[in-house]
C-alpha positions as CSV (number, residue, x, y, z in Angstrom):
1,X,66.0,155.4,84.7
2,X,67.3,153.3,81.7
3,X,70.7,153.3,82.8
4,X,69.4,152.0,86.7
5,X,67.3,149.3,84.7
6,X,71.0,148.2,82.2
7,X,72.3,148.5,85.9
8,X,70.0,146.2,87.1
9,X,69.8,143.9,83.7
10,X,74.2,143.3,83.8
11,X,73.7,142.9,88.1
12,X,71.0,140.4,87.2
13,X,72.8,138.7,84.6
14,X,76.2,138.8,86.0
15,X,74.7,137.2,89.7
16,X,72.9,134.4,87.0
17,X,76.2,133.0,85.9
18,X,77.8,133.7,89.3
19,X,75.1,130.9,90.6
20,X,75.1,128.9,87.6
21,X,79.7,128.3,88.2
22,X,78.8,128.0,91.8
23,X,76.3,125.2,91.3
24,X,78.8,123.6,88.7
25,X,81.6,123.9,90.8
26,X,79.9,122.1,93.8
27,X,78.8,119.3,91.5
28,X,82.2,118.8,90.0
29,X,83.1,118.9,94.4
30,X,80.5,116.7,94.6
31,X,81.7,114.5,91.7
32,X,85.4,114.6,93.1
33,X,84.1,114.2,96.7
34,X,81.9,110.5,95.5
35,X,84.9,109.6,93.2
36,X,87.9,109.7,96.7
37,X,84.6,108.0,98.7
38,X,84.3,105.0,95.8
39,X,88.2,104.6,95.0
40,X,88.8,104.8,99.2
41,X,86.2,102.0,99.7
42,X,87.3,100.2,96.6
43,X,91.1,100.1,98.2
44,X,89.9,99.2,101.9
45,X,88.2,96.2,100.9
46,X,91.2,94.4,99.5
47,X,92.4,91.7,101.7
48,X,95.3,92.3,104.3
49,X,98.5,91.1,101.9
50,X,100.2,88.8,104.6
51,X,102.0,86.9,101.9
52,X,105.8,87.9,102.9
53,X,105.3,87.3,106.5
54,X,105.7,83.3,107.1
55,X,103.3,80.9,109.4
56,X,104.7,79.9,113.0
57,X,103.0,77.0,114.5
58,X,103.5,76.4,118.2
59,X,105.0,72.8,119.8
60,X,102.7,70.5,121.3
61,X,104.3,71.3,125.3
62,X,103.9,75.4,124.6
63,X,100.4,74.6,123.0
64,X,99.4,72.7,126.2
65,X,101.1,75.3,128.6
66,X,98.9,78.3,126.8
67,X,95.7,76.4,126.7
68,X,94.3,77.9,130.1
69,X,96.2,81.6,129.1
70,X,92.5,83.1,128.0
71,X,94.2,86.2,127.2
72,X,96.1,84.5,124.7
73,X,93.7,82.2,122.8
74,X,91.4,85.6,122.5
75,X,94.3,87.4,120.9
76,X,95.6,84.8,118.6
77,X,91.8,84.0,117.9
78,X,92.4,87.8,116.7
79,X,95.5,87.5,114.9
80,X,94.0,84.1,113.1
81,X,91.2,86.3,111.5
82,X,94.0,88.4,110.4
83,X,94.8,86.9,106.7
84,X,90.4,86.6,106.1
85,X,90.4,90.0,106.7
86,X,89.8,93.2,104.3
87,X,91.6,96.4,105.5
88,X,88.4,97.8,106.2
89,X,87.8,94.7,108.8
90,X,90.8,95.4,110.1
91,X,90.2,99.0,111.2
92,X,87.0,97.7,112.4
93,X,88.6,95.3,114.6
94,X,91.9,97.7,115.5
95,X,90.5,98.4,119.0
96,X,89.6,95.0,119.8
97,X,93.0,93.5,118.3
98,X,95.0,96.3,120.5
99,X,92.4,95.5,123.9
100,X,93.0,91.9,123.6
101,X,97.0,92.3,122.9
102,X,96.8,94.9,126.5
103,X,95.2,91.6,128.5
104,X,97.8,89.3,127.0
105,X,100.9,91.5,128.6
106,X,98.9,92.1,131.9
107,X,98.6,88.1,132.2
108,X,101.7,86.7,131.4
109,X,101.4,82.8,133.4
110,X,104.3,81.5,135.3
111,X,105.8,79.0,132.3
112,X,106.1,82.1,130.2
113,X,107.5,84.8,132.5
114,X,110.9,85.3,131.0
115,X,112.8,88.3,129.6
116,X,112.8,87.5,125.8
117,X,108.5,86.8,126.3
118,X,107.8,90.2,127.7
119,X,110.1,91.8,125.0
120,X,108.0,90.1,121.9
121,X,105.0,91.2,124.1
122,X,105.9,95.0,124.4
123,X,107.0,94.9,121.0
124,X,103.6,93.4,120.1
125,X,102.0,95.6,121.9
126,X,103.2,98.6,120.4
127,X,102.3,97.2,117.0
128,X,99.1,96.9,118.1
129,X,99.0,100.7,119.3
130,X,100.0,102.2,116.0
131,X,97.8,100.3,114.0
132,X,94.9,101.6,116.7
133,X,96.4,105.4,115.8
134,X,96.2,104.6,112.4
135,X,93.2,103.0,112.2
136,X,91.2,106.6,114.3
137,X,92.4,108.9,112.3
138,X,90.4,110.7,109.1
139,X,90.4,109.2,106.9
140,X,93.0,106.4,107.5
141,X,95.7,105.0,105.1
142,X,95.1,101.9,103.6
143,X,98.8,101.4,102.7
144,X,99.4,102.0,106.7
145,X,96.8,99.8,107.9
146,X,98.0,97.1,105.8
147,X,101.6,97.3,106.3
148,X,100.7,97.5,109.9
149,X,98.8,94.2,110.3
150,X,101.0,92.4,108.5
151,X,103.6,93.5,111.2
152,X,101.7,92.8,113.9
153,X,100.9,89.5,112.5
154,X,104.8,88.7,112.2
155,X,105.4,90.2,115.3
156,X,102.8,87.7,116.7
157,X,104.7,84.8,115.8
158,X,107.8,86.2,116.9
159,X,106.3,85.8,120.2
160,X,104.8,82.1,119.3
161,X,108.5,81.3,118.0
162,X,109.7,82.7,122.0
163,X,106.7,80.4,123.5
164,X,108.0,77.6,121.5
165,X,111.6,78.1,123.0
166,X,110.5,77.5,126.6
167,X,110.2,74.2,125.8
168,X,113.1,73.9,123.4
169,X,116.0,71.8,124.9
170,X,119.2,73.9,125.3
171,X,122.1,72.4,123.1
172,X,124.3,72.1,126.7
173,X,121.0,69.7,127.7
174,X,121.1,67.8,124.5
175,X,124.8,67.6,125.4
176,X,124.3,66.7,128.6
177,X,121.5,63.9,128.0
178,X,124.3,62.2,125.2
179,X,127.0,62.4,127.7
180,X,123.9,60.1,129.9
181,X,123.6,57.7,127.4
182,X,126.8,57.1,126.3
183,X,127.9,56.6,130.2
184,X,125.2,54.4,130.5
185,X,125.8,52.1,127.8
186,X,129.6,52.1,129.1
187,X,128.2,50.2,132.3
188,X,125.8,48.1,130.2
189,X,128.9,46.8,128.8
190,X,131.4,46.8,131.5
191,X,128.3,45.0,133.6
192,X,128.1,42.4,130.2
193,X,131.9,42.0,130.2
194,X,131.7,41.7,133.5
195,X,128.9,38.5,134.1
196,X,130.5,36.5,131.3
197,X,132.7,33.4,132.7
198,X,136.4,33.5,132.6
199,X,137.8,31.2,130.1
């Protein structure tokens, strides 16, 4: 009987400091666990670093030409919120960035249907597709998600730069229109030599 009850004393003590490491082993988890959570939350709201990646503004005749292209004032309304936004924001916003992206490529108008436009739009496209990935998955990479918008946001005005060269004058034009002037002010001055009495 004395040895069941030291049986039952060390089976009693020895399950006591089994629970006791258990319990201090899921609070150091749950320490650890709140720690990743803070730091992670602590890194995704940092701003997107866009500071490498340089502004493109569009011309005036390209500006004009895109103002009734709703698909692409909703995505560069997107892109614009880009450099106020925290990587957090961004992951937030990764499905409505990559929807409104889709729409611009399905609505390419008439001025801008050329080869080098739909390139920079696929291209755009597919930035906007990886940073969708990247922004579902668990837990998501900051470093990722910021290196990601900061492509698509160059990519983005890659494809203002191509909207700007519809509407850029080729140098053969430029060539062309001094070849105009210069013939023109050859008459202006035959015509002069021309009207003036003979001596």
């Amino acid at each position: 009987m004395m040895k069941q009850n030291r049986i039952n004393l060390i089976a009693t003590f020895l399950l006591g400091v089994f629970l006791i490491s258990c319990g201090n082993s899921e609070e150091q988890s749950n320490s650890e666990s709140d720690t990743f959570q803070e730091k992670n939350a602590k890194t995704f709201s940092q701003k997107v670093d866009l500071s490498k990646v340089r502004e493109v503004k569009l011309l005036r005749e390209a500006n004009d030409a895109s103002v009734n292209w709703m698909a692409f004032t909703t995505a560069r309304n997107e892109i614009n919120r880009m450099p106020d936004f925290t990587l957090q924001e961004v992951v937030n916003n990764s499905n409505n960035i990559f929807r409104s992206i889709q729409e611009l490529q399905d609505s390419i108008p008439t001025d801008f249907q050329e080869v080098p436009i739909q390139a920079r739009l696929n291209v755009l496209l597919t930035k906007a597709y990886l940073l969708e990935g990247e922004a579902n998955k668990q837990p998501p990479s900051a470093k990722n998600i910021d290196s990601l918008s900061a492509e698509l946001y160059k990519e983005f005005g890659n494809l203002k730069i191509q909207l700007n060269e519809v509407f850029l004058k080729s140098v053969e034009d430029f060539e062309f229109e001094l070849d105009e002037r210069i013939r023109k002010q050859d008459s202006l001055a035959q015509l002069k030599k021309d009207s003036l009495p003979n001596n």
